[in-house]
OpenMM code with the backbone's topology and positions (N, CA, C; nanometers):
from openmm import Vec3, app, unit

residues = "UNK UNK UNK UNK UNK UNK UNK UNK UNK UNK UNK UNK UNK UNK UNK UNK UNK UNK UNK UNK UNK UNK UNK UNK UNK UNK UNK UNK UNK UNK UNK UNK UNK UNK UNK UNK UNK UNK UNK UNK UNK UNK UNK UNK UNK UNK UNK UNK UNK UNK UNK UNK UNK UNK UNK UNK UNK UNK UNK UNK UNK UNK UNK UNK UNK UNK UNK UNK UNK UNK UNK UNK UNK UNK UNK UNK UNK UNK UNK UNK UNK UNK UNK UNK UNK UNK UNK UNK UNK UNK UNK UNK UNK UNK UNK UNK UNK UNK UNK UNK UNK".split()
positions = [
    Vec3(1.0664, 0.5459, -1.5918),
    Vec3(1.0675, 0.6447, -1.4879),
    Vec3(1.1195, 0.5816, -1.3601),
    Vec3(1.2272, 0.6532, -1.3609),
    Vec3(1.2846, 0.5847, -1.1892),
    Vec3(1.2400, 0.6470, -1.0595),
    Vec3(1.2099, 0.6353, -0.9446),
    Vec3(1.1389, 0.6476, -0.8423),
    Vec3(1.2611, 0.7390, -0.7429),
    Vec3(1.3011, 0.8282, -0.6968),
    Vec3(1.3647, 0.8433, -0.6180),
    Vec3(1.3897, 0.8249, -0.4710),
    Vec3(1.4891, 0.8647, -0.4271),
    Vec3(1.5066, 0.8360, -0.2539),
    Vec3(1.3885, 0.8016, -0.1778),
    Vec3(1.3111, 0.8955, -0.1442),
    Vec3(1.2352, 0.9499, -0.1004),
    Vec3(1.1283, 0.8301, -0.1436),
    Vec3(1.0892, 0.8228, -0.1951),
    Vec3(0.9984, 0.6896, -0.2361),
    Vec3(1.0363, 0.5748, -0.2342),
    Vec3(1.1482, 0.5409, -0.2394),
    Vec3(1.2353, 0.3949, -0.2064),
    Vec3(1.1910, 0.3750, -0.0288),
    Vec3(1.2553, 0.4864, 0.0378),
    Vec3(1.2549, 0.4932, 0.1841),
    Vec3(1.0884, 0.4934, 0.2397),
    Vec3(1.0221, 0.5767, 0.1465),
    Vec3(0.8658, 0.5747, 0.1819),
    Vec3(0.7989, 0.4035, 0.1694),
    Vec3(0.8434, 0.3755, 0.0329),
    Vec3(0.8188, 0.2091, 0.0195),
    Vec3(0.8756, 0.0805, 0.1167),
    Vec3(0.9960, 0.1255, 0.1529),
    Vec3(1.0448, 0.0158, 0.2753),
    Vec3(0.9697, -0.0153, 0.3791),
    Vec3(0.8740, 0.1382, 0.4042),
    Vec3(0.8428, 0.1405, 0.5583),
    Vec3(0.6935, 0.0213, 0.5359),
    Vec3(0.6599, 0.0223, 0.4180),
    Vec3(0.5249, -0.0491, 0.3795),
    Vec3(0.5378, -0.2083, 0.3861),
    Vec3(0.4849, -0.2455, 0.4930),
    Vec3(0.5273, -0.3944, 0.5202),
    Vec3(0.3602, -0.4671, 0.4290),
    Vec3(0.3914, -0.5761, 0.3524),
    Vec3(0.3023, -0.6447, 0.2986),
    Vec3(0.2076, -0.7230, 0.3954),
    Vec3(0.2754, -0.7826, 0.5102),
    Vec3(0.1745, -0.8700, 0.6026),
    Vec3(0.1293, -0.7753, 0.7044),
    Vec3(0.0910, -0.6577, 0.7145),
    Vec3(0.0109, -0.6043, 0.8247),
    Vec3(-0.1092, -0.5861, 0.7368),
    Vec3(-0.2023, -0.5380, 0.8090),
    Vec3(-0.3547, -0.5180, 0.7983),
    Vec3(-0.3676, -0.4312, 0.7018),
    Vec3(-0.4654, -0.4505, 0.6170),
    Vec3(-0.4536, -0.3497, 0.4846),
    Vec3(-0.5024, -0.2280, 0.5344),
    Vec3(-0.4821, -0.1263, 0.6165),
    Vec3(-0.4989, -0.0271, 0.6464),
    Vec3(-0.5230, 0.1073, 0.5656),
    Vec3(-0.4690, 0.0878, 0.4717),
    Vec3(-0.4317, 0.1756, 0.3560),
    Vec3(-0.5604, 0.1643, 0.2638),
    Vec3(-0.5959, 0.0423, 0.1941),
    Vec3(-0.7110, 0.0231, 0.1498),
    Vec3(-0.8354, 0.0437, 0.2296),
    Vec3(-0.8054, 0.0441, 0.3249),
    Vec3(-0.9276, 0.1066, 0.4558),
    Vec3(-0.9669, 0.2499, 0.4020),
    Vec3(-0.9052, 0.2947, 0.4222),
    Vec3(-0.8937, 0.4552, 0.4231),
    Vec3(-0.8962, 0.4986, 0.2472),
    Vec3(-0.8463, 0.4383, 0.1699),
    Vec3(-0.8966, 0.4763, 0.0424),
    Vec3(-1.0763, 0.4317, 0.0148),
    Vec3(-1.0974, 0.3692, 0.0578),
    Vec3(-1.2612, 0.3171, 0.1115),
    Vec3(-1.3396, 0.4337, 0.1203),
    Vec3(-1.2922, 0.4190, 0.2722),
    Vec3(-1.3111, 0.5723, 0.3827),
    Vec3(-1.3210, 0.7067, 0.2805),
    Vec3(-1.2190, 0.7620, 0.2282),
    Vec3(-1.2170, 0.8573, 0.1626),
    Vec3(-1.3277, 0.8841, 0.0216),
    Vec3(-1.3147, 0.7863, -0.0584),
    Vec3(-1.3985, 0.7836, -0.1644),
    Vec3(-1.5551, 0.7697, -0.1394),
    Vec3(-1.6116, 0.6833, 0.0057),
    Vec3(-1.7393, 0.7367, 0.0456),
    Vec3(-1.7516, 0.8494, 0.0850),
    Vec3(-1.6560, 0.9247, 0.2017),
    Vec3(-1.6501, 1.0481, 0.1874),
    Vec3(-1.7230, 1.1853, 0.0606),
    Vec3(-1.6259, 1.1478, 0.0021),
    Vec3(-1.6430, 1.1956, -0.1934),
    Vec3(-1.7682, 1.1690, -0.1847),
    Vec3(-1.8650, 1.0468, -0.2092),
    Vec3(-1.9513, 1.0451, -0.3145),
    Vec3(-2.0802, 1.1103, -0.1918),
    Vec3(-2.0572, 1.0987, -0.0949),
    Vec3(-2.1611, 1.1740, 0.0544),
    Vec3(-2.1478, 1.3445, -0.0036),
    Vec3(-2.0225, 1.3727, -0.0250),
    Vec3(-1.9902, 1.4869, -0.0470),
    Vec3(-2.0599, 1.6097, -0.1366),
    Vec3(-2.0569, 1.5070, -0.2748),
    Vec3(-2.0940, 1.5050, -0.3592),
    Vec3(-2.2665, 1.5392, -0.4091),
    Vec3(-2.3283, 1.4263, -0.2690),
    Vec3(-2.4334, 1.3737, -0.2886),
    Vec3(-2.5382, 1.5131, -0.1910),
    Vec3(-2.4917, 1.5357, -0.1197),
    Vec3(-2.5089, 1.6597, 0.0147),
    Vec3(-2.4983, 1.7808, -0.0938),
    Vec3(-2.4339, 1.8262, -0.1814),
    Vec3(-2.3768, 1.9332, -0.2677),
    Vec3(-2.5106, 1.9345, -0.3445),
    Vec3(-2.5859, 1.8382, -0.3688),
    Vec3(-2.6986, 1.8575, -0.4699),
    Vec3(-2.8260, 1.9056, -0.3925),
    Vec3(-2.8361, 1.9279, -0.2951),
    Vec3(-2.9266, 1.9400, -0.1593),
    Vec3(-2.9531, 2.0968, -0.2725),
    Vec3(-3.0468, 2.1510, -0.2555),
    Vec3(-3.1066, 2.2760, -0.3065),
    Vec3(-3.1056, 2.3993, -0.1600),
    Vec3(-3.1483, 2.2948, -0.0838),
    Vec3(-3.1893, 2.4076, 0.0323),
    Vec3(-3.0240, 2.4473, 0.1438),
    Vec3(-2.9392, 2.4107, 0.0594),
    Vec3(-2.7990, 2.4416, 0.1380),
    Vec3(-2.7423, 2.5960, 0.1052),
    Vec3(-2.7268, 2.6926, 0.1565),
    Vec3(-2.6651, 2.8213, 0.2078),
    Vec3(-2.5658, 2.8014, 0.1251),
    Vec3(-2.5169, 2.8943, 0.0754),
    Vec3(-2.4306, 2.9298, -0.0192),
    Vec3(-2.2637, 2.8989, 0.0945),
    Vec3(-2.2797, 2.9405, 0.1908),
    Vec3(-2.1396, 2.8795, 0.2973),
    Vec3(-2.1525, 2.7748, 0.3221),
    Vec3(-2.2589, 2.6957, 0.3704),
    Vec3(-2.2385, 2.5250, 0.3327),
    Vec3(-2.2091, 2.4490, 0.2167),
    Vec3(-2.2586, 2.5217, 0.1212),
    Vec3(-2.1604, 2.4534, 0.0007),
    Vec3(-2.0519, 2.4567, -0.0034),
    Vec3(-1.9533, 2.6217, 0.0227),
    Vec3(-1.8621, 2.6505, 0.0310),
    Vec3(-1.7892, 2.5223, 0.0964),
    Vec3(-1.8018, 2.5062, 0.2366),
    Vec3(-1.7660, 2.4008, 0.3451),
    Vec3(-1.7404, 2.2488, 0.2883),
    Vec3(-1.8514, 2.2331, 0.2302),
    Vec3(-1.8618, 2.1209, 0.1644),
    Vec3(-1.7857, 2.0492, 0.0190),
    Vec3(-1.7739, 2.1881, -0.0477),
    Vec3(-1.6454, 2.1801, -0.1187),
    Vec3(-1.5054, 2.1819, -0.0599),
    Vec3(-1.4730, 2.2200, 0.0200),
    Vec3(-1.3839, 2.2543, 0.1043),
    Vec3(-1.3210, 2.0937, 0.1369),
    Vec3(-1.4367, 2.0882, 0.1981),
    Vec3(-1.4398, 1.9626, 0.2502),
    Vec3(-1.3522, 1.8041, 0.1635),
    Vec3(-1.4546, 1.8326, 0.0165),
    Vec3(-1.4278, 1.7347, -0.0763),
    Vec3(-1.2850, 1.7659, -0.1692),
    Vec3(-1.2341, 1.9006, -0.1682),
    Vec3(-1.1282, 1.9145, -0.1704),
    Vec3(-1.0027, 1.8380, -0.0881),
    Vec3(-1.0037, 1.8701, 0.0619),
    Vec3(-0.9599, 1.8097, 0.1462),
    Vec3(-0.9607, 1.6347, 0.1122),
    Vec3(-1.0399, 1.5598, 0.0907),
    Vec3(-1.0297, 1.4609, 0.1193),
    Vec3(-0.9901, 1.3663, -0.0468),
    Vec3(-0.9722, 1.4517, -0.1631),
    Vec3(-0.9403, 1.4270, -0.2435),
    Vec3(-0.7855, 1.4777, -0.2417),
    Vec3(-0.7399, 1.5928, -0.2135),
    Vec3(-0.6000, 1.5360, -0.1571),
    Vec3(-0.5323, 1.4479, -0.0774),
    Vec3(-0.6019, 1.3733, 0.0117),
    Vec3(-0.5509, 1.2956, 0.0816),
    Vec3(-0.5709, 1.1059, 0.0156),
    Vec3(-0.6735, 1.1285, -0.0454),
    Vec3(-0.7375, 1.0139, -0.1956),
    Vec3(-0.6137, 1.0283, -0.2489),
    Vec3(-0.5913, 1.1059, -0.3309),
    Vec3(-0.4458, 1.1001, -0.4009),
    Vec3(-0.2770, 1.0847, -0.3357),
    Vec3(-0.3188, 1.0891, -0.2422),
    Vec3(-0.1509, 1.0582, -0.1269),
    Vec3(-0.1941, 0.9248, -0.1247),
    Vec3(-0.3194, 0.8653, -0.0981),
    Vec3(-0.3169, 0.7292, -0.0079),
    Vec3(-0.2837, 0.6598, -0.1749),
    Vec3(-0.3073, 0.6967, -0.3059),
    Vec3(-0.3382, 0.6277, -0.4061),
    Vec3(-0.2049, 0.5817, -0.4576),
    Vec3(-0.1310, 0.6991, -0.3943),
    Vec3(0.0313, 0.7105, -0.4819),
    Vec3(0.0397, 0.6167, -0.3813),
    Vec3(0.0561, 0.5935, -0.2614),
    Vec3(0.1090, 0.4799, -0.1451),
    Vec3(0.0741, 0.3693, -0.2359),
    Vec3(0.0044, 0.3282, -0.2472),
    Vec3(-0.0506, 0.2051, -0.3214),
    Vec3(0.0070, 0.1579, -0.4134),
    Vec3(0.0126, 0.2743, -0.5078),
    Vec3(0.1075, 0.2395, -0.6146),
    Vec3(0.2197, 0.2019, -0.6140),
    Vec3(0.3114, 0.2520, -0.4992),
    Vec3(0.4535, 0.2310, -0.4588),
    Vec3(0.4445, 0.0704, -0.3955),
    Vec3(0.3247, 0.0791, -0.3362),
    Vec3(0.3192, -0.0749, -0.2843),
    Vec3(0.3164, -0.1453, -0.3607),
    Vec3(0.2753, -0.1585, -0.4565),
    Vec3(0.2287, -0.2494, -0.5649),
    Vec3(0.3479, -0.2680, -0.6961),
    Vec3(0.4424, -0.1532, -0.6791),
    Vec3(0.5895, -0.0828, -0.7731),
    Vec3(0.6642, -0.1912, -0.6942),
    Vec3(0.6744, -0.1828, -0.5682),
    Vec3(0.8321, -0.2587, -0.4711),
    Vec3(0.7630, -0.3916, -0.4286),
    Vec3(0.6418, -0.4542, -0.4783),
    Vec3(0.6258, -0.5579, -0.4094),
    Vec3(0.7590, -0.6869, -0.4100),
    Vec3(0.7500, -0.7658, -0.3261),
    Vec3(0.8699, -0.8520, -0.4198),
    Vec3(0.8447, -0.9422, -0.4733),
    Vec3(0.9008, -0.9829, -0.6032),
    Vec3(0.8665, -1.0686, -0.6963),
    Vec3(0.9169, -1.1907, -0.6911),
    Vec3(0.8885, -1.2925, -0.7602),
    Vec3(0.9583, -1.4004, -0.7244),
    Vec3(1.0729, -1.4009, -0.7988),
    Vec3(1.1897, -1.4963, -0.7360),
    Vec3(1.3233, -1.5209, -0.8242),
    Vec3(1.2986, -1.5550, -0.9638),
    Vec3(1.3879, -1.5498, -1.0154),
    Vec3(1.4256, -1.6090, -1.1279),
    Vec3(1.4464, -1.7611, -1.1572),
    Vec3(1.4625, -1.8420, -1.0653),
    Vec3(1.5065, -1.9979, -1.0959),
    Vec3(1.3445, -2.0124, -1.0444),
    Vec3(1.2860, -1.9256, -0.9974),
    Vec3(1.1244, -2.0195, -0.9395),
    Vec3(1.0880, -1.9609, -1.0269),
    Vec3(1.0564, -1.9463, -1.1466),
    Vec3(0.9714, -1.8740, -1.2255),
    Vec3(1.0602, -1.9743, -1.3432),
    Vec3(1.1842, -2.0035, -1.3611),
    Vec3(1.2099, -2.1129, -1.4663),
    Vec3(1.2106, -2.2581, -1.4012),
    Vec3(1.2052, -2.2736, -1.2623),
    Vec3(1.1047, -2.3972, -1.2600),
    Vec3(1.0044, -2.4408, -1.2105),
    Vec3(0.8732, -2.3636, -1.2772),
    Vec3(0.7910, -2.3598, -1.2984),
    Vec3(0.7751, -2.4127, -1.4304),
    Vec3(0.8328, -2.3367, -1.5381),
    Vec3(0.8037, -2.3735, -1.6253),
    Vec3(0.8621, -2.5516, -1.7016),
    Vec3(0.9664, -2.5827, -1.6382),
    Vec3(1.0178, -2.6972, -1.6065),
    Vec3(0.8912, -2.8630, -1.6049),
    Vec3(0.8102, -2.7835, -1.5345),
    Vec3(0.7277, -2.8828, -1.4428),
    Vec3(0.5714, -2.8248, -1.5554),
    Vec3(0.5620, -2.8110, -1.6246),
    Vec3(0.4451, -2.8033, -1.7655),
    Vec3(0.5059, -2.9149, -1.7960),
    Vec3(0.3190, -2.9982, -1.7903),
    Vec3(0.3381, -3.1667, -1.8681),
    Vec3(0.2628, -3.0874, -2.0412),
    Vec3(0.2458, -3.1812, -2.1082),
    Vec3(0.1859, -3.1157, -2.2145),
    Vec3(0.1179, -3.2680, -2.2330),
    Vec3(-0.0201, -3.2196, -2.3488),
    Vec3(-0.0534, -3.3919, -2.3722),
    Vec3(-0.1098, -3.3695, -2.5487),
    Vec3(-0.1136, -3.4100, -2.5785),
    Vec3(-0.1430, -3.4512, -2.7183),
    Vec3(-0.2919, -3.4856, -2.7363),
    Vec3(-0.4097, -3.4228, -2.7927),
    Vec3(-0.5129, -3.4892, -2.8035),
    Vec3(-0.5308, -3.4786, -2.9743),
    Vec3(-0.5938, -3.6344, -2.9137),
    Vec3(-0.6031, -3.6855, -3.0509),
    Vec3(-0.7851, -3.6708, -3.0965),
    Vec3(-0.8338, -3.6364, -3.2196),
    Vec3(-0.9383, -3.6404, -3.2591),
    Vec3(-0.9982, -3.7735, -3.3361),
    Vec3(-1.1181, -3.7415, -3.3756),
    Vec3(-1.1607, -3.9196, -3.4063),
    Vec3(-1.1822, -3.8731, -3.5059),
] * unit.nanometer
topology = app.Topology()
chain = topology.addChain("A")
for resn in residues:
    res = topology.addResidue(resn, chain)
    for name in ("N", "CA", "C"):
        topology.addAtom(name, app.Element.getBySymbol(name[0]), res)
């Protein structure tokens, strides 16, 4: 599956050495969720506060799933190492022989 424009250009803007900001907020969001969640089991909540409250956990599970796809793209375009550092690496494996008694 190839990634189009639009996600190439979305991935550029994602610099690896700034502050993980992104993982912040997927944090953020998923406590969100489980508060959400956890408030929803309340008995004595009004049939429009649930409403709200779903509402709510709706909301922040679309935005869970935007921050998740970011991630993924981050983790799709990271950059990898070359090719001659990855064959010498393997260059530089000593090996040893053990012998049993």
């Amino acid at each position: 599956m190839k990634p189009d424009a639009a996600v190439l250009s979305m991935a550029e803007t994602i610099r690896m050495n700034e502050p993980d900001v992104l993982s912040r907020n997927i944090d953020a969001l998923k406590e969100l969720q489980r508060v959400g969640w956890r408030q929803l089991a309340d008995p004595a909540l009004t049939i429009f506060e649930c409403r709200e409250i779903r509402n709510e956990i709706k909301q922040s599970e679309a935005e869970l799933r935007s921050c998740l796809e970011l991630m993924s793209d981050r983790c799709w375009f990271r950059e990898r190492p070359a090719q001659d550092d990855a064959a010498a690496s393997f260059r530089k494996v000593e090996f040893r022989l053990l012998v049993g008694n």
